[in-house]
MARFI-543311 format. One record per residue (C-alpha): residue number from 0; x, y, z; residue in one letter. Coordinates in Angstrom, 3 decimals. Example, Ala and Ser with C-alpha at 12.3 -4.5 7.8 and 13.67 -1.06 7.14 Angstrom:
% residues 2
+-----+----------+----------+----------+------+
|  nr |        u |        v |        w | rest |
+-----+----------+----------+----------+------+
|   0 |   12.300 |   -4.500 |    7.800 |    A |
|   1 |   13.670 |   -1.060 |    7.140 |    S |
+-----+----------+----------+----------+------+
This chain:
% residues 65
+-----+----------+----------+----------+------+
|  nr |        u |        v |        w | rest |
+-----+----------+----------+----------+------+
|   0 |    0.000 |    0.000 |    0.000 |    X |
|   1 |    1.325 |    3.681 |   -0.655 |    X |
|   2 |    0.007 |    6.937 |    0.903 |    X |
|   3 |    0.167 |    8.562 |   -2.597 |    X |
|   4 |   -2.011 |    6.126 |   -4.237 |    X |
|   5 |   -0.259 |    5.803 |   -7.262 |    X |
|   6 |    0.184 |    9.658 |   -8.007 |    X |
|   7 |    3.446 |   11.609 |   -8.141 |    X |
|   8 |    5.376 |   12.011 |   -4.956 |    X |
|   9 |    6.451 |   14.951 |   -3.956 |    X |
|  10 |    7.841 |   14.921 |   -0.688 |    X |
|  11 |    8.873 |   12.276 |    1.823 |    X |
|  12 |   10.845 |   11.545 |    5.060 |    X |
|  13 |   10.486 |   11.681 |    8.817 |    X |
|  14 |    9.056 |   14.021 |   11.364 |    X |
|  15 |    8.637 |   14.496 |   15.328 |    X |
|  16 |    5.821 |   16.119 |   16.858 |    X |
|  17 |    5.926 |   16.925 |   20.397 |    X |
|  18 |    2.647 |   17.655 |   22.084 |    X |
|  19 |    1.390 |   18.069 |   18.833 |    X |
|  20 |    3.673 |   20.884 |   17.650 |    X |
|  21 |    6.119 |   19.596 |   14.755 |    X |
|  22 |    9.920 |   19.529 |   16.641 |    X |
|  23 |   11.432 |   18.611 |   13.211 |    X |
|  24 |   10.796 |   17.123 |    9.333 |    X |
|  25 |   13.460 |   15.827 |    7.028 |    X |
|  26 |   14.184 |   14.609 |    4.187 |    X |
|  27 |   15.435 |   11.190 |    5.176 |    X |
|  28 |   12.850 |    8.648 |    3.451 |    X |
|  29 |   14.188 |    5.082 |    2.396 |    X |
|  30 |   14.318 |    4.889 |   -1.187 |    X |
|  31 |   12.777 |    7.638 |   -2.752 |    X |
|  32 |   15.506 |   10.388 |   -1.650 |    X |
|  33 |   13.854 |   13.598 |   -2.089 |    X |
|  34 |   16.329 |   16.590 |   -1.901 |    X |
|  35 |   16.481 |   20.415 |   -2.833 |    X |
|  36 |   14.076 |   23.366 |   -2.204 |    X |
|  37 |   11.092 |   21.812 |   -4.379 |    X |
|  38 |   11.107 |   18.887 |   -1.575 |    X |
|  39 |   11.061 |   21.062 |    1.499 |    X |
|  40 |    8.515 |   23.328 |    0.522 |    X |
|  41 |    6.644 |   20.245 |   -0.554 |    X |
|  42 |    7.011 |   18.845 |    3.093 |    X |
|  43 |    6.602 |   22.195 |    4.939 |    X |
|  44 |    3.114 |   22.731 |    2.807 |    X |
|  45 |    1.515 |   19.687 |    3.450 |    X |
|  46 |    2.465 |   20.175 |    7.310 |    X |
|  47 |    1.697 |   24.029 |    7.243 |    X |
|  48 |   -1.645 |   23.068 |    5.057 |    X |
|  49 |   -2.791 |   20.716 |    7.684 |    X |
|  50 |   -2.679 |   23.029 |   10.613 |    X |
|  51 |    1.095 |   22.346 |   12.242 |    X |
|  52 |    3.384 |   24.718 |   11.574 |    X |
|  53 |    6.425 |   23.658 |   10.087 |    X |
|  54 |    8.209 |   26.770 |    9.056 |    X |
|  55 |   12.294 |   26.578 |   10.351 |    X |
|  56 |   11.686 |   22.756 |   11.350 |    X |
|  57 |   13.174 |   20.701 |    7.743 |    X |
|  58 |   16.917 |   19.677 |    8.141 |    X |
|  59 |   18.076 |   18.081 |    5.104 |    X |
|  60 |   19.365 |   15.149 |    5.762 |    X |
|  61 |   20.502 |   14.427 |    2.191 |    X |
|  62 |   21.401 |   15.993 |   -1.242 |    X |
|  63 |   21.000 |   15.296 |   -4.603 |    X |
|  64 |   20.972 |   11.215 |   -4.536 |    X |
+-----+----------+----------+----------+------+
């Protein structure tokens, strides 16, 4: 099974909430490897979109693959 359902990824990695506020969001996913400013504003978006603010919290944990 896959969150995106078959569409186009556009971000992935890992994230920490701590009573409920986002602590941090990365980049680090297993395979896919997203990396540059398209992927963090992807991430940040879809975090800022769904009412936890994100803004200052990505750390890239990789570059271009």
């Amino acid at each position: 099974m896959s969150i995106a359902g078959g569409r186009k990824v556009l971000a992935a990695g890992e994230f920490k909430t701590k009573g409920g506020e986002v602590v941090f969001l990365d980049n680090k996913s297993g395979h896919y490897r997203p990396y540059g400013p398209n992927a963090e504003k992807a991430a940040v978006d879809a975090f800022n979109k769904n009412g936890m603010k994100a803004d200052g919290k990505y750390n890239a944990a990789w570059g271009c693959p």
